[in-house]
VOMI-73562 format. One record per residue (C-alpha): x, y, z negated; residue in one letter. Coordinates in steps of 0.2 Angstrom, whole numbers, plus 5000, padded with zeros to 4 digits. Layout:
<kolvos>
XYZA...
</kolvos>
This chain:
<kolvos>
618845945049X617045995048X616646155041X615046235038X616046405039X616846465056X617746625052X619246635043X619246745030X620546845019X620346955002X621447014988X621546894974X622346974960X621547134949X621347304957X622747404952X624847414951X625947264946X627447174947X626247024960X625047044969X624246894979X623246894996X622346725002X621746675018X620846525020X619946465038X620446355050X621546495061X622246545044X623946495051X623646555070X623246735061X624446725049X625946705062X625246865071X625946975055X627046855045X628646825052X629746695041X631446735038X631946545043X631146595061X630046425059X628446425067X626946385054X626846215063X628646185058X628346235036X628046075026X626346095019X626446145000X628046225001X628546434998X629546535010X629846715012X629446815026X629246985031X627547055033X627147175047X625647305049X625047295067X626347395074X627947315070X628047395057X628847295038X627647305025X628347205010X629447055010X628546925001X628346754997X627046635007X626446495002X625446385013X624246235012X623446105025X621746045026X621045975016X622445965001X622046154996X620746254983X619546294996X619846105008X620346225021X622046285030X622546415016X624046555016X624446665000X625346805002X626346824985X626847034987X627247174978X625847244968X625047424971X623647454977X623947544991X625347414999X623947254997X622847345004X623947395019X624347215022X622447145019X622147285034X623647185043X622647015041X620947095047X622047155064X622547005066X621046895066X620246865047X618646945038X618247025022X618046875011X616346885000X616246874981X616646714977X616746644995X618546554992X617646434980X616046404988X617146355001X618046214989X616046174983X615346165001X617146035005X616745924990X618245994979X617246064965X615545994958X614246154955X614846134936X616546164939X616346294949X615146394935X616646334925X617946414934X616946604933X616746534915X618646564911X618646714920X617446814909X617946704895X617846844878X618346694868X619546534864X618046414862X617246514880X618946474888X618846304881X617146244886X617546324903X619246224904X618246064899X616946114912X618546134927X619245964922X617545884927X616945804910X615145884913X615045814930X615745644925X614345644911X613045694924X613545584935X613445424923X611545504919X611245494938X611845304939X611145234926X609445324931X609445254949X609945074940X608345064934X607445134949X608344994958X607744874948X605944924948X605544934967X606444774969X605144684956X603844804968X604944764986X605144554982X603944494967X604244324974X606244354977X607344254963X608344434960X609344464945X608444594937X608044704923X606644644910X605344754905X606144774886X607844794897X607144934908X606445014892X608145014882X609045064898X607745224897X607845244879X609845264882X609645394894X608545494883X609845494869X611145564880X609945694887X609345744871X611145754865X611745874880X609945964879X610446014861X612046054865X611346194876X611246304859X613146314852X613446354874X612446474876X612946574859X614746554864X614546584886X613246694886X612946784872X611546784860X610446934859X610347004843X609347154835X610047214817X608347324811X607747364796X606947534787X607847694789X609547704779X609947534773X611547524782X611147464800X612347564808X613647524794X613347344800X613747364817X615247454814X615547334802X615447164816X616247284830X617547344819X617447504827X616647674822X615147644836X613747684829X613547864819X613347864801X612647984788X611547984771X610348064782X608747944785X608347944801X609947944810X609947804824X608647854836X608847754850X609747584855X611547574851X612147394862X613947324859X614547154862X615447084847X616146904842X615746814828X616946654828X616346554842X614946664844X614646804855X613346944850X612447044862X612147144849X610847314847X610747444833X609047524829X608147654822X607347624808X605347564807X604347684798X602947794803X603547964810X602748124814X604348144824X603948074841X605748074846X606147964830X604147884832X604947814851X606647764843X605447664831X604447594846X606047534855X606447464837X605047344838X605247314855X607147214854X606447124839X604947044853X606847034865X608046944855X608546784850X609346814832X608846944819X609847024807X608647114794X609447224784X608647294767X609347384754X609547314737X610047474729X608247544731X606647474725X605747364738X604247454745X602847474760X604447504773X605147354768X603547254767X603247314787X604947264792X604647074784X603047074792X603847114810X605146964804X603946834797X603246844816X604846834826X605246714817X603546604818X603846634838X605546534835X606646664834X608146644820X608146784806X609646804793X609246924781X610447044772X610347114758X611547284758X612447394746X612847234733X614147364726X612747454718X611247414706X609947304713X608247314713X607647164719X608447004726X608646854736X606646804728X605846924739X606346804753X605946634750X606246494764X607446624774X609146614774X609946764767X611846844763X612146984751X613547094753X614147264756X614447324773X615047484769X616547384757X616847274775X616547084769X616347054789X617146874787X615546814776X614446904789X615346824804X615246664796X613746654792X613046704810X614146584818X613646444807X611646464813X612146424833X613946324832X613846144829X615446044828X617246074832X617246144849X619046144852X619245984848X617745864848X617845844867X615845824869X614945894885X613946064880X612846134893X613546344895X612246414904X610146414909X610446344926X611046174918X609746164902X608446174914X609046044924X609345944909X607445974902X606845934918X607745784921X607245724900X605345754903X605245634918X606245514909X605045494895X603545504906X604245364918X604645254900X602845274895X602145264911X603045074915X601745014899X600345134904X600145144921X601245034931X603145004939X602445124954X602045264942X603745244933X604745254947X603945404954X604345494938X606545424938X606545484956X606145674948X607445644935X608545584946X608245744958X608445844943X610045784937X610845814954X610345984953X611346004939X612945964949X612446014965X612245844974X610445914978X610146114975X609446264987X610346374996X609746524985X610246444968X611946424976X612046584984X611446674966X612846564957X614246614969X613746814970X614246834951X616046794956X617246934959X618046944978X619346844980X619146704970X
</kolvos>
């Protein structure tokens, strides 16, 4: 079997730390040759003799003889394994000072230190996984919620790739068909006609506008969106974001003033995931630590993607308030999204929702905890649809919507182009959408992209 890897390589698989399992893989093409230098099976059969697929115990010895563990191994031939390689797990006792013994016994023998994510750019490299599936797979690792775990499940079982790959067909249909009318004007070919070409375009648009637009409810749940909560000093900022991380995290007092710098957590709304930032409160300060803290303030309003802006109903609306609306009338003109809220409903009001025409807008009181409404109403602005159950392709992280931009804008360039300009001019432009679709899934991508996906993975995996 050809492999763009020569060295056989070996890394612990399972968490740092003690437990009842641990697991240590080798995968390479001498992964049994090593492995049969400090595994010795109790059955006394060679490697060569153990059915592929099949689990054995065996005592595992350091380099001196000595028995480490006795453990189960489980073994896998080329190419019917994860990586498409010969691969040997080593189930053992967990403890960190026992795997890392016999991981020291598989570097004696023969193997290397695996590198982060290494086992799996194996399986890519081998044709086992598409580049989706395996963004997926590192998707269910740092999955924070159920709908995470579930696109990252769909994303595993190959349902983006298969939607890719049917984009990719029915883009190199059409290209077909044009450089044939170019290739044989005079050749009696069955062949698309102009309105045919265009409706075949037209197809491909919708399904790259739908997978563009999923990009938003993935990205909220995969990635996290970055969220500000800001306001004037004292309208309950902090109480909000205890409030959403249901955990005393920010400090909170009837003092103005009290948040002075960035408070970050990472909360879930739903589906949703908040990167989410307290601030202090804008106003003009002869205070220059608080005047910094302001600064900062202003600074992750220009930074984030969703704005929470917080006023305070219970006192009159005045020129504070005015200069946080005016720093959220421009995020939002910039495309940002703004939910304003309206805090302290348990107490007179001095003003309302009329102060805040065309936003959207939720009144409660955080200090009371109605976080559901809150959480609801956040999750509402970036999650469309059932994702646990409507089954339909969302695209999880930048990588793939630019990919999915790309490939859309030469699409619509090459259906105007075949009136404007000519078949020649269309084709060159479905050639670019077809590059940039199998970008998406790997089929064509650098070697830096891949190494920059693959470095986020943990070793061992």
């Amino acid at each position: 079997m050809y492999t763009m890897f020569s060295d056989t390589i070996a890394a612990i698989s399972t968490p740092h730390g003690k437990g009842g399992v641990a697991v240590i893989r080798i995968s390479g093409d001498d992964a049994f040759k090593i492995a049969e230098k400090f595994i010795f099976p109790k059955s006394k059969k060679s490697f060569s003799e153990i059915k592929e697929n099949s689990v054995f115990l065996a005592d595992v010895k350091n380099a001196e003889g000595k028995t480490l563990d006795e453990s189960l191994i489980t073994i896998f031939r080329a190419p019917r394994s994860y990586t498409g390689e010969n691969v040997v797990e080593i189930s053992c006792h967990g403890g960190i000072l026992l795997t890392q013994n016999i991981l020291s016994a598989a570097f004696s023998a023969g193997a290397v230190q695996a590198g982060p994510g290494e086992f799996t750019r194996r399986a890519f490299s081998a044709g086992k996984l598409s580049l989706t599936e395996a963004e997926s797979v590192i998707g269910m690792i740092d999955a924070k919620t159920n709908a995470a775990l579930t696109l990252a499940q769909r994303g595993v079982s190959g349902s983006l790739t298969k939607k890719t790959e049917k984009i990719y067909g029915d883009i190199t249909a059409v290209i077909g068909n044009i450089y044939a009318i170019i290739d044989f004007p005079d050749e009696d070919l069955e062949r698309m006609t102009h309105d045919g070409m265009v409706e075949a375009m037209d197809g491909i648009i919708a399904e790259l506008s739908a997978l563009k637009d999923s990009y938003r409810t993935g990205h909220a749940v995969c990635e996290g969106i970055p969220t500000v909560i800001c306001g004037k000093p004292n309208t309950g900022k902090s109480t909000i974001l205890n409030l959403l991380a249901q955990n005393e995290r920010a400090i909170v007092t009837d003092i103005a003033g009290t948040t002075r710098d960035v408070i970050s957590e990472t909360v879930v709304c739903g589906s949703a995931l908040l990167r989410l930032s307290d601030t202090a409160g804008i106003r003009e300060s002869a205070d220059i630590v608080e005047q910094i803290g302001v600064d900062r303030s202003k600074k992750e309003i220009e930074n984030s993607e969703l704005i929470l802006a917080v006023f305070d109903t219970s006192r009159p609306f005045d020129d504070e308030d005015e200069e946080v609306l005016a720093l959220v009338e421009k995020a939002e003109a910039e495309g940002k999204t703004v939910l304003v809220v309206l805090n302290k409903s348990d107490k007179e009001k001095h003003f309302g929702e009329e102060k805040f025409a065309g936003y959207d807008v939720i009144s409660l009181s955080a200090k009371s905890g109605d976080r559901a409404a809150l959480s609801d109403k956040i999750e509402g602005k970036f999650i469309s649809g059932d994702i646990e159950n409507s089954g339909e392709e969302i695209l999880t992280n930048a990588r793939q919507y630019s990919s999915v931009c790309e490939c859309l804008a030469s699409v619509v360039s090459a259906k105007y182009a075949l009136d404007l300009y000519g078949d020649d001019i269309a084709g060159t432009e479905l050639e670019r959408a077809a590059t940039a679709i199998s970008e998406l899934d790997g089929r064509e991508v650098s070697v830096d992209v891949v190494d920059h996906i693959f470095h986020k993975f943990c070793v061992g995996k």
